[in-house]
C-alpha positions in Angstrom: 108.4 5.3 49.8 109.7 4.9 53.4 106.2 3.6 54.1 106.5 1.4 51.0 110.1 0.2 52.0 109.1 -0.8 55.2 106.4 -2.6 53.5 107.5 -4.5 51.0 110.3 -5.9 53.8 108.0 -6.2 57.0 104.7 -6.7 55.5 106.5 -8.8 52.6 104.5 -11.6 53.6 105.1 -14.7 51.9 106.5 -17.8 51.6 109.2 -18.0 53.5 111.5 -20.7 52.9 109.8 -22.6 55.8 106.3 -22.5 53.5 107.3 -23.5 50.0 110.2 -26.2 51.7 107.0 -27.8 53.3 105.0 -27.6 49.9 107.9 -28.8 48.4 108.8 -32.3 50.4 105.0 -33.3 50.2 103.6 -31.9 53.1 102.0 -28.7 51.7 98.2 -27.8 51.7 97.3 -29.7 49.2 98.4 -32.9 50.3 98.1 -32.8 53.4 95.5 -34.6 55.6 92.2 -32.2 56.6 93.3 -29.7 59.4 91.8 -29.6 63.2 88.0 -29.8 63.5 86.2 -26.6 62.6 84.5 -24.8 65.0 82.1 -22.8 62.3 80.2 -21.0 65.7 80.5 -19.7 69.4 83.2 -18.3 70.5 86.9 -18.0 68.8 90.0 -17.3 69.7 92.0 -15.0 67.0 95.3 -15.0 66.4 96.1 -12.0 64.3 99.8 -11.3 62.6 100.2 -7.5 61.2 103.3 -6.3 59.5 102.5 -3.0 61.6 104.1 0.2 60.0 103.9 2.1 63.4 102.1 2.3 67.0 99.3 4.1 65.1 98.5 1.2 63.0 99.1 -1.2 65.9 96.5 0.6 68.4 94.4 1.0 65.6 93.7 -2.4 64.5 94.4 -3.6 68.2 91.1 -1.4 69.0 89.2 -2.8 65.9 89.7 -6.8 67.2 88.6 -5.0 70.6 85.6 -3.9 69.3 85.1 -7.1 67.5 85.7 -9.6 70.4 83.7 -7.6 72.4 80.8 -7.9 70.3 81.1 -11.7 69.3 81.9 -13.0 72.8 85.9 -14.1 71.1 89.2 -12.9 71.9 91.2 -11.5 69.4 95.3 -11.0 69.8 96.8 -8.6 67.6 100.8 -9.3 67.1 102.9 -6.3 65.5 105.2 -8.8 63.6 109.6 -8.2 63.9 109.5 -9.8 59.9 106.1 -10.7 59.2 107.5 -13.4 56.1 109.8 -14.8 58.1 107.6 -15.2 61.1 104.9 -16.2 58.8 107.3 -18.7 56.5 108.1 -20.2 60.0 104.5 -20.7 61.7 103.2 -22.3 58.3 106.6 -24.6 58.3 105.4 -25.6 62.0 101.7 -26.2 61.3 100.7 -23.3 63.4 100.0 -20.6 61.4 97.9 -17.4 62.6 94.6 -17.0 61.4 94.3 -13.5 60.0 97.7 -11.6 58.9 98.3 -9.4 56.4 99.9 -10.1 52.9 101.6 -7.9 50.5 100.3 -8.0 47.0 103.9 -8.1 45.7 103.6 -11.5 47.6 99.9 -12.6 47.1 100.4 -15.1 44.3 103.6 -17.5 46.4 100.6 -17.8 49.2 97.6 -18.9 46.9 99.7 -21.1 44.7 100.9 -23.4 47.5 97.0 -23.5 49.0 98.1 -21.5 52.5 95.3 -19.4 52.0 91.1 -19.6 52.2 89.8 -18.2 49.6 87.0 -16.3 51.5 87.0 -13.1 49.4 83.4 -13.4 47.6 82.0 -13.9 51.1 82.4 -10.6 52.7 79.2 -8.4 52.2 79.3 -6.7 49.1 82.6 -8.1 48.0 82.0 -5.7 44.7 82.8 -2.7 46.3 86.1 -3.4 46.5 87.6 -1.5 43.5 88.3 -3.6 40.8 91.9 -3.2 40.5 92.0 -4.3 44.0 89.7 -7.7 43.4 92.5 -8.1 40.5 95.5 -8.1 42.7 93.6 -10.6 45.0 92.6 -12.8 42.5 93.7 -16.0 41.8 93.0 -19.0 40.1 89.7 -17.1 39.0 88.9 -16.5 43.0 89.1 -13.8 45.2 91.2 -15.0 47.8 91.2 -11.9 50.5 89.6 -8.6 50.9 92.0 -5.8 50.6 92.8 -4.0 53.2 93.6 -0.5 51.9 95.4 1.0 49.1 98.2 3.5 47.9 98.8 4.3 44.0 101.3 6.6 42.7 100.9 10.5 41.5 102.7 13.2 40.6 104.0 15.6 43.4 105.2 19.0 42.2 107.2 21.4 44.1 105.6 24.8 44.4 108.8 26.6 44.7 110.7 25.4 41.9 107.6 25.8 39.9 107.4 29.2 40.3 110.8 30.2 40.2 110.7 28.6 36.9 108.2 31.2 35.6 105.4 27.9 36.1 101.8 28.0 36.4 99.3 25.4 37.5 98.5 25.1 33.8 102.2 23.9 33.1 101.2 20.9 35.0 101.8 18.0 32.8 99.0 15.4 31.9 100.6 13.8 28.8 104.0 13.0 28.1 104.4 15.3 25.4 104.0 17.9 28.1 106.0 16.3 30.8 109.2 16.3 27.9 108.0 20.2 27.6 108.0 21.4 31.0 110.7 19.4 31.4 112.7 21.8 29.3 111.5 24.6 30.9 112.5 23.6 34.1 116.0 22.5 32.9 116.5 25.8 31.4 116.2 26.9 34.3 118.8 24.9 36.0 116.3 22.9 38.4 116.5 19.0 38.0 112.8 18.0 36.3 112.3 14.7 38.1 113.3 12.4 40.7 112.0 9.2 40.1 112.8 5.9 41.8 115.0 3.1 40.1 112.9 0.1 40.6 110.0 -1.4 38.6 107.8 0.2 41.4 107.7 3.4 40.2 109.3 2.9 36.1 106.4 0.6 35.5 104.1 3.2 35.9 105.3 4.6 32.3 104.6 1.0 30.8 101.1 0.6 32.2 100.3 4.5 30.4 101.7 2.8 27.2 99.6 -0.4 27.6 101.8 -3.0 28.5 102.6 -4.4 31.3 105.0 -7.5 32.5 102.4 -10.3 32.5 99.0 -11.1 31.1 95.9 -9.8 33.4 95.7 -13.7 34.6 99.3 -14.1 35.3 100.0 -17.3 33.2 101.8 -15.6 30.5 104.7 -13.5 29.8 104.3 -10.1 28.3 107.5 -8.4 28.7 109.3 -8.3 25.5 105.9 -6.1 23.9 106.3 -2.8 21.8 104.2 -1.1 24.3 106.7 -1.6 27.2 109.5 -1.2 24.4 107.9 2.7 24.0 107.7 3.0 27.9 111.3 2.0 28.2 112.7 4.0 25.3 111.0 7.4 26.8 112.1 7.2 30.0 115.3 6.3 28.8 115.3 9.6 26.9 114.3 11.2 30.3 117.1 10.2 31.8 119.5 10.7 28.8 118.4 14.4 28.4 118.7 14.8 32.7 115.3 15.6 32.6 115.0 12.2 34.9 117.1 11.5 37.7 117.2 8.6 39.9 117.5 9.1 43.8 120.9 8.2 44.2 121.9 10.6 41.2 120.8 13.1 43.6 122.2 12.1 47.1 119.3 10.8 47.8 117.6 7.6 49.2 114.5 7.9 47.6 112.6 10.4 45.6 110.8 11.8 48.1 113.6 12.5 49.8 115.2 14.3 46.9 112.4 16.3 46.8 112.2 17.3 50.1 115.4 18.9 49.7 114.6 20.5 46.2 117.1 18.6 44.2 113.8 18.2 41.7 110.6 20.0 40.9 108.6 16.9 40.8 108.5 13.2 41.9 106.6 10.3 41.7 105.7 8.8 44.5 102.6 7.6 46.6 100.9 8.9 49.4 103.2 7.5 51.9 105.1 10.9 51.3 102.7 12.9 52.9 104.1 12.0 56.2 108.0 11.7 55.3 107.3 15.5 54.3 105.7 16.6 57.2 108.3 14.9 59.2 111.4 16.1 57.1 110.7 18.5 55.4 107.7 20.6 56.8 108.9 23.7 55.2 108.1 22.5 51.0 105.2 23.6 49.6 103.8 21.0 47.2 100.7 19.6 45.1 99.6 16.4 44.2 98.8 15.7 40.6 97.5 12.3 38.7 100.3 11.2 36.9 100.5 12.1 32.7 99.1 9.8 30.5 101.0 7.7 27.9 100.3 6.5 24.2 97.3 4.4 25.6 95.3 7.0 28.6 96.0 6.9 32.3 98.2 4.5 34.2 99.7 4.5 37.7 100.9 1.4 40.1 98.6 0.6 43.3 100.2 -1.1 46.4 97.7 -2.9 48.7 97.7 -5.7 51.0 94.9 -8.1 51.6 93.8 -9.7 55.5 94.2 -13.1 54.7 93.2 -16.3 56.3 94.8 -19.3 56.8 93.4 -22.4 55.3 94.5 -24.1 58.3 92.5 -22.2 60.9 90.2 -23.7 63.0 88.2 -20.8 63.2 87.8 -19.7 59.5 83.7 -18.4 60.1 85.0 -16.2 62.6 88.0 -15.3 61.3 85.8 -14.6 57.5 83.5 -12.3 60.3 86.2 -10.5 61.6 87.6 -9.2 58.5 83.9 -8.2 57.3 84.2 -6.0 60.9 87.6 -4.1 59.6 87.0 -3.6 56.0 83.1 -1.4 56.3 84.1 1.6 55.1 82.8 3.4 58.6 86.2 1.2 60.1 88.4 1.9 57.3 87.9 5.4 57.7 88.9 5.2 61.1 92.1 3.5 60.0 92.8 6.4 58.1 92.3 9.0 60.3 94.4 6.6 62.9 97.7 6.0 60.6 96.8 7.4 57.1 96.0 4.5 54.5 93.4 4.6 51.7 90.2 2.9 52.2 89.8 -0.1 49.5 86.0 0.4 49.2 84.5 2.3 46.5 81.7 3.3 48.8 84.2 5.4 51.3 85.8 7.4 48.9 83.8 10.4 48.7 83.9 10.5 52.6 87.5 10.1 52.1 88.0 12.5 49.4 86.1 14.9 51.7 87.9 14.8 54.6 91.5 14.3 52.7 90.8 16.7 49.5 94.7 16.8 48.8 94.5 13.1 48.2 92.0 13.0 45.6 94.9 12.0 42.4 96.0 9.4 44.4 92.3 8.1 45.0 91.2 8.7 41.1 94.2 6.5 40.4 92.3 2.6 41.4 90.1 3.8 38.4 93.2 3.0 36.2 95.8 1.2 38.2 97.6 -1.7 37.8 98.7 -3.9 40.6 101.8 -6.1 41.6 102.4 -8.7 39.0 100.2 -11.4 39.7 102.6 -14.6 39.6 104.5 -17.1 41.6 108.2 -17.6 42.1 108.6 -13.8 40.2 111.0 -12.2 43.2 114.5 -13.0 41.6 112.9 -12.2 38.1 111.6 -8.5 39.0 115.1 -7.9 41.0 116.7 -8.7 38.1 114.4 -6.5 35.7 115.2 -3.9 38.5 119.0 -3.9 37.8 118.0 -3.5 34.2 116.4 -0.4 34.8 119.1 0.9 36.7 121.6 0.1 33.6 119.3 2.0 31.4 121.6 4.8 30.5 123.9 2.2 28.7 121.6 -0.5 28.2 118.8 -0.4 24.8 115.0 -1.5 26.6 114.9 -4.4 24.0 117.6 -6.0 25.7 116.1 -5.5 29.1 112.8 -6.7 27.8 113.9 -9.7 26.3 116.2 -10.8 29.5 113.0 -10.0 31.5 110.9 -12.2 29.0 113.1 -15.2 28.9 112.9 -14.7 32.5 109.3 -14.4 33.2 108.7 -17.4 31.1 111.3 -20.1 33.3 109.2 -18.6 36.6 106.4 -19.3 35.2 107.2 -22.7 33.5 106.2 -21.7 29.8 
């Protein structure tokens, strides 16, 4: 989650005040008189804006625009960004915006809907590979707007410890809920805290994508909050928690589940594959597996996090710009990228290699089959941090009431 944190605030790309304000007063994309001349060949000159979640990731894609410039007779500058929306919200408000930089899913939709971005996405090579749940995320409008960069999903991390002092076997791994709610007991009986599980619609939306709901339709035009699927997600967490077999962080002293769990205040968590490294570099000493997450009422279901290279519709160099991102996203270079700073390649065709070389990260992989991305909508940030205080209240709150406040809200955000 420190990985996603860091994330969702640095590479929280999006429309700033600076972009929408200039949509807004009539001098968005849209409207706005064709850009500079295009220069469709020869040699560019790249500005690219990261949200950078270390020097790893810096060096790494700073030697991938290297090797790219070097080979298309460009330049290519690679700028680590301080706060990549606000830096972004503020170069789109003065008409010189970068022309590659990374966006957040979470953010995706308040980019495409104001016309910011070029919707190059069918035009890499082999576009396909992409998993689809990825392609989804990207989507908009019916186009694929950018190619995704990499990927992260959410599993199941047990403590091997605590399992086993809780007379556990690798068999008592849960892949249902009906089992989760039994080992649950187990572990409880034993006087070890079951789960750790983070407070946000991040990680308690997972349980409404395994009962088939989800808060809106695939396309992102509708509402779909106020379902009986996400009503049965709801009411079984909130029986998690009532029975203490569920624990949010901060029940535990914690910050975040993984952190929780790296000091053994639960037996398992659910968290992505950021954790790998907050482990390693907190708590080295915890012995742990990774485990898909349990299925619900409807099969598998588990939240993906990704970010896209996008391209501004303003660039002057948008053929180059459209052949630099089909450099960085082969699967050869997005294997490097994770060896260099630990990401999940976004193409189909690299996760064996992956899998191969990373076998401990196989559940997390196997989740794109199944996952479900960021919801897909404008103008939805206040409405999800609202849904997220729900959540939090769900000791003494019923989930119809949530749902219904998050449906009336969903539907003003996205004017129906």
């Amino acid at each position: 989650m420190k990985r996603a944190t860091l994330r969702n605030a640095a590479l929280g790309a999006l429309a700033g005040a600076g972009l929408l304000t200039s949509a807004a007063c009539g001098s968005g994309f849209d409207d706005k008189p064709a850009g500079p001349a295009q220069q469709s060949t020869g040699p560019a000159s790249l500005q690219i804006l990261i949200g950078s979640s270390g020097d790893a990731e810096t060096n790494a894609v700073r030697q991938a625009a290297d090797a790219w410039a070097k080979a298309s007779g460009s330049t290519a500058t690679v700028t680590p960004a301080q706060d990549l929306a606000q830096q972004l919200g503020q170069a789109f408000a003065g008409d010189n915006p970068p022309d590659v930089f990374y966006v957040d899913a979470s953010r995706f939709a308040d980019y495409a809907s104001v016309g910011a971005l070029e919707p190059y996405g069918d035009r890499i090579a082999n576009s396909q590979d992409f998993y689809e749940s990825l392609r989804a995320t990207f989507t908009y409008d019916g186009k694929l707007y950018c190619a995704p960069k990499d990927f992260s999903t959410l599993a199941l991390i047990v403590n091997d410890g605590l399992w086993k002092k809780a007379g556990l076997t690798d068999a008592d791994v849960p892949t249902t809920w009906e089992q989760l709610t039994s080992v649950s007991e187990k572990l409880a009986a034993k006087g070890i805290t079951p789960l750790a599980v983070g407070d946000t619609r991040d990680r308690i939306g997972a349980f409404m994508v395994q009962a088939g709901g989800w808060i809106t339709s695939p396309d992102g035009k509708q509402a779909t909050a106020d379902s009986p699927e996400n009503a049965k997600a709801l009411e079984y967490v909130q029986s998690l928690l009532k029975e203490k077999f569920a624990r949010f962080p901060k029940q535990l002293d914690a910050g975040w589940g993984g952190e929780a769990f790296g000091k053994e205040k639960a037996a398992m968590t659910i968290e992505g594959n950021w954790i790998k490294g907050a482990l390693k570099a907190d708590f080295p000493d915890v012995k742990y597996s990774v485990h898909e997450l349990p299925a619900g009422p409807k099969g598998k279901g588990t939240l993906s996090f990704t970010t896209c290279w996008g391209i501004s519709a303003k660039s002057k160099y948008k053929e180059q710009a459209i052949d630099f991102v089909q450099a960085v996203t082969t699967a050869d270079q997005q294997m490097a990228f994770a060896r260099a700073f630990g990401v999940m390649p976004s193409r189909q065709s690299a996760k064996d290699a992956y899998t191969a070389e990373f076998p401990g990260d196989a559940p997390f992989v196997n989740g794109a089959e199944y996952a479900q991305g960021p919801v897909n909508a404008p103008k939805m940030e206040s409405v999800l941090a609202d849904f997220d205080t729900g959540i939090q209240q769900l000791t003494s709150t019923s989930p119809a009431s949530v749902l219904e406040r998050l449906q009336k809200n969903t539907q003003a955000a996205l004017g129906n």
